[in-house]
N, C-alpha and C positions, 0 to 999 in steps of 0.2 A: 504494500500500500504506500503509494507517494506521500511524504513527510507532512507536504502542505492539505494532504488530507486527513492529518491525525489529530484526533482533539484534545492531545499533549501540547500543541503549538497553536489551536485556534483561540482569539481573546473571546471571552461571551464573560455574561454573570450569571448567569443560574441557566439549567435544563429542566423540563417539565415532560414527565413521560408520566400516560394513564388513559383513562378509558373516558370517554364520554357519557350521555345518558343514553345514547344509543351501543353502549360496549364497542365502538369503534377506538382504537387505539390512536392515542397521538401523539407525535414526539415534537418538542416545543421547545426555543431555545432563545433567551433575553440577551442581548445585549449584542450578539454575534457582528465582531466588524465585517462592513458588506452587503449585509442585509440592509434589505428596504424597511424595514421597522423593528421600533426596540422591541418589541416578542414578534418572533415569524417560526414556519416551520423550518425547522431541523434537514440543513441541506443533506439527500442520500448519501454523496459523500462521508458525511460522518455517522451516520445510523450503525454501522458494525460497532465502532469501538461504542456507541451509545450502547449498544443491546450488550455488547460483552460486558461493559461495567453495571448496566441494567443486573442480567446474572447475577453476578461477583454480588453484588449489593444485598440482590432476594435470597441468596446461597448462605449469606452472612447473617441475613434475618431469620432464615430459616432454623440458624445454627446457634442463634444466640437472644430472640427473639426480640434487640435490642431494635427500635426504631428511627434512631439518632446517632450517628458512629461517622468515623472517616475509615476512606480505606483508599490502598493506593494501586493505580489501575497506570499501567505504562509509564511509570516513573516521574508520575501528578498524585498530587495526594486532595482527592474530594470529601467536602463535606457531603453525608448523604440524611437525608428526610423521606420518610417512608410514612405513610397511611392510607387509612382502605375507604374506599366509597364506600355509598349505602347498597351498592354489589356485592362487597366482599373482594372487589379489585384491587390492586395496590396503583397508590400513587407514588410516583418518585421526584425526589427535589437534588439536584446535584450542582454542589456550588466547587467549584473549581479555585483551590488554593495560589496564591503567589508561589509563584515557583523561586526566587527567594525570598531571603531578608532584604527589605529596602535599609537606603539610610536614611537620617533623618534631612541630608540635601534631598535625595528622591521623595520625600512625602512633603518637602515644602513649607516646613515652620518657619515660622517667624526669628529674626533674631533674637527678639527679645523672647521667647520658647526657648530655643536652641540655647542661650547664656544660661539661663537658669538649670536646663537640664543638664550643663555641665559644671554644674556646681556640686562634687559628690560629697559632699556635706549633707546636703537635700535629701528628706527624707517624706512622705506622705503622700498623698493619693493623687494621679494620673487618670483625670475619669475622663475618657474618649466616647466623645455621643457623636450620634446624629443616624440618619434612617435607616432603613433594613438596606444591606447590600452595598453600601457606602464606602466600603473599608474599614472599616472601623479596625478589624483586626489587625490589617497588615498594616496600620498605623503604630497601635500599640504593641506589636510587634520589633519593630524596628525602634519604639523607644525602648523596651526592655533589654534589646542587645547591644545598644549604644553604650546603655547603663553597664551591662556585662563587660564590655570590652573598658568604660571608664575605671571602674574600681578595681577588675581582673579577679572578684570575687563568684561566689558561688551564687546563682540564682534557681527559683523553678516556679516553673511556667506551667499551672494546674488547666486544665480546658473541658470541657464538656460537651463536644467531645473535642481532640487535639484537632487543629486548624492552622497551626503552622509549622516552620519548619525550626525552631527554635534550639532543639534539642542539641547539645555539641557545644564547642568550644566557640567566644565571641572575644577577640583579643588573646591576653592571658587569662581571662576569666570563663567560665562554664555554666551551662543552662542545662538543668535535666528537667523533662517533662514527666506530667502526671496527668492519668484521663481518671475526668470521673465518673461513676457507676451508679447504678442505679444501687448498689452492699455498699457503696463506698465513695459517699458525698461529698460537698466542698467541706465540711467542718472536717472530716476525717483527714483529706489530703493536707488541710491546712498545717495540721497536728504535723504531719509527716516532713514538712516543708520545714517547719519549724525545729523539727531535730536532728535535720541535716546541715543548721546552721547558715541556709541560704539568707542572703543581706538584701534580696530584690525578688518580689514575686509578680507574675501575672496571674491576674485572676479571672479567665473567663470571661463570660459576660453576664452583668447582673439584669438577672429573669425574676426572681423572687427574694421573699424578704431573708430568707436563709443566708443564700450568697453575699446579698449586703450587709450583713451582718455579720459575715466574715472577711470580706472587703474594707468592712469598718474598724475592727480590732484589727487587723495585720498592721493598716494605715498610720496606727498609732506611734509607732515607732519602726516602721521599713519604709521601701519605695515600693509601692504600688499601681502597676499600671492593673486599669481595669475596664470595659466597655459597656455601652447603656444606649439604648435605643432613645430616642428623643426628638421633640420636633428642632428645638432650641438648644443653646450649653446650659441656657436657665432651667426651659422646661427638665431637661436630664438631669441636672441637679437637684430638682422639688422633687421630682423619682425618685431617685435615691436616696432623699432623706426621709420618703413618705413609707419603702420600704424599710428602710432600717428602725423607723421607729414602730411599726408592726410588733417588733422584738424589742427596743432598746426607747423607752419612751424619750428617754434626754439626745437622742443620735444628735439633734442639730445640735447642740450645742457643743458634740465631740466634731462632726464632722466638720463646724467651722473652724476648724482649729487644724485640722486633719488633712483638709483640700488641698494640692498644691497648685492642682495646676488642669482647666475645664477644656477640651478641644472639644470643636464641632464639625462638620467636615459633610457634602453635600459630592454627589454623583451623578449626574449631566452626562447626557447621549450628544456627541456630536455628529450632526450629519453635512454632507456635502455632497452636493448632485443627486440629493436623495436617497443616499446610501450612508450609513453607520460609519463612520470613519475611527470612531474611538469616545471614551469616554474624558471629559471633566473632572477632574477632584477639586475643589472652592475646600481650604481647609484654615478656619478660624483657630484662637486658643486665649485664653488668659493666665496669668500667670502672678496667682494670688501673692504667695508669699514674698515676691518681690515687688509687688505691688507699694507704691507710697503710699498709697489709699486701701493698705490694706485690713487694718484694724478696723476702717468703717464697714467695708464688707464683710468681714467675719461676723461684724455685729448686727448685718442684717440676717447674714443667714440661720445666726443663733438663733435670732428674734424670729425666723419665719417671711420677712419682708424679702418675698423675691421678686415682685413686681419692680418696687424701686433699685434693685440690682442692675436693670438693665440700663441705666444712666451711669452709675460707678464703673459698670466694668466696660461700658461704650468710651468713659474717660480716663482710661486710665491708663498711668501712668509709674516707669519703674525707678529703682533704687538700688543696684546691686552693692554689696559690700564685698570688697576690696579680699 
């Protein structure tokens, strides 16, 4: 099979394979550069390697009954999402990983992001928002091996399921990863993270109030990068304090203290001649604790005041120490 027809090397965001209400099969594929729209069908060209990872996926669910897993199909490693119509047909979602680690020039922070994040003094939480399919991950990815290769310490990188490529040596320093289970949650790996001595964790992405609530106690004293679905860095922020305090009634007023630092980050279809030419990344950030204005902000988020938030952190301004 010719290379440029391998969907090791084709760019798309997500695949969509399953049945209709007519039990006619479809194979559906977002983002594919080329294509005449951001979802179209699934050029023939790549339907083999579609059905052989299709397989590989139902063979794994079959064997482990798990729903949600990555698995790596021609030396790509995909996120997979499985559920069943009101048939009893499987649906499939397959999100296709960076193949590698960016840096943080390739994801396009800010300088004033970038200075702070190489302050390894810096310790507390990295919350990466913005919508489904955005990147989020391979944002916070590439912060946490920055951080790896800054200190030349030990890190680990917990996921549900693993989604990057993380695991290995970044600099002098090291990242081991951890997937979690349905026996063996984020509180459990958290434990485990912690008596390996790792100085930098990634946490997944927060889905419920569990997670954030272990996202919140690591935050306390590590670097924490960690990801959150949102419309805004504000909206993602009220999220995460709305879940952590599910558990921990006082969270805002740990978490004000805790935050280091909010990115938000938005993904745009470009086309040209009517054809997909590639995607956009628009990626914002604040960066609280260097913040001169930062004491005000801590005090609204303690307080709950996130409406007025969006004036402080629209003006704000930094203070690095020497």
């Amino acid at each position: 099979m010719p290379s440029e027809s391998r969907l090791r090397d084709s760019g798309f965001v997500d695949i969509y394979l399953g049945y209709d209400r007519a039990q006619k099969e479809y194979f559906e594929i977002k983002g594919l550069k080329g294509a005449s729209a951001q979802l179209a069908p699934a050029p023939e060209e790549l339907r083999f390697d579609i059905s052989q990872l299709r397989d590989q996926a139902l063979h794994f669910y079959e064997e482990t009954k798990r729903t949600e897993f990555s698995l790596t199909y021609d030396e790509r490693l995909y996120r997979i999402t499985i559920t069943f119509n009101i048939a009893g047909l499987p649906t499939f979602v397959f999100r296709q990983t960076s193949s590698k680690i960016l840096t943080l020039s390739d994801i396009g922070l800010t300088s004033d992001l970038n200075k702070g994040l190489k302050d390894k003094k810096k310790s507390g939480l990295i919350l990466v928002s913005g919508g489904m399919g955005s990147g989020k991950t391979t944002t916070a990815a590439a912060i946490l091996s920055d951080r790896i290769a800054l200190t030349g310490e030990l890190s680990v990188a917990i996921e549900d399921p693993i989604e990057t490529l993380l695991e290995g040596q970044h600099g002098s320093g090291r990242c081991i990863q951890l997937e979690v289970t349905e026996n063996d949650g984020y509180p459990s790996a958290t434990k485990k993270a912690f008596r390996m001595g790792a100085t930098s964790f990634l946490l997944g992405e927060i889905r419920d109030s569990i997670t954030a609530n272990e996202v919140l106690k690591a935050s306390l004293s590590m670097f924490v990068v960690s990801t959150i679905h949102g419309a805004t860095a504000i909206d993602a922020l009220e999220r995460y304090c709305m879940l952590c305090e599910e558990i921990n009634p006082n969270a805002k007023a740990i978490i004000s203290k805790s935050v280091f630092m909010i990115t938000y980050q938005t993904l745009s279809p470009v086309f040209k001649d009517e054809y997909l030419r590639g995607h956009n990344v628009e990626l914002s950030g604040f960066n609280i604790l260097d913040s001169s204005n930062k004491d005000t902000i801590q005090a609204k988020i303690a307080g709950g005041d996130f409406k007025s938030l969006t004036d402080q952190l629209g003006s704000m301004k930094y203070r690095f120490q020497d």
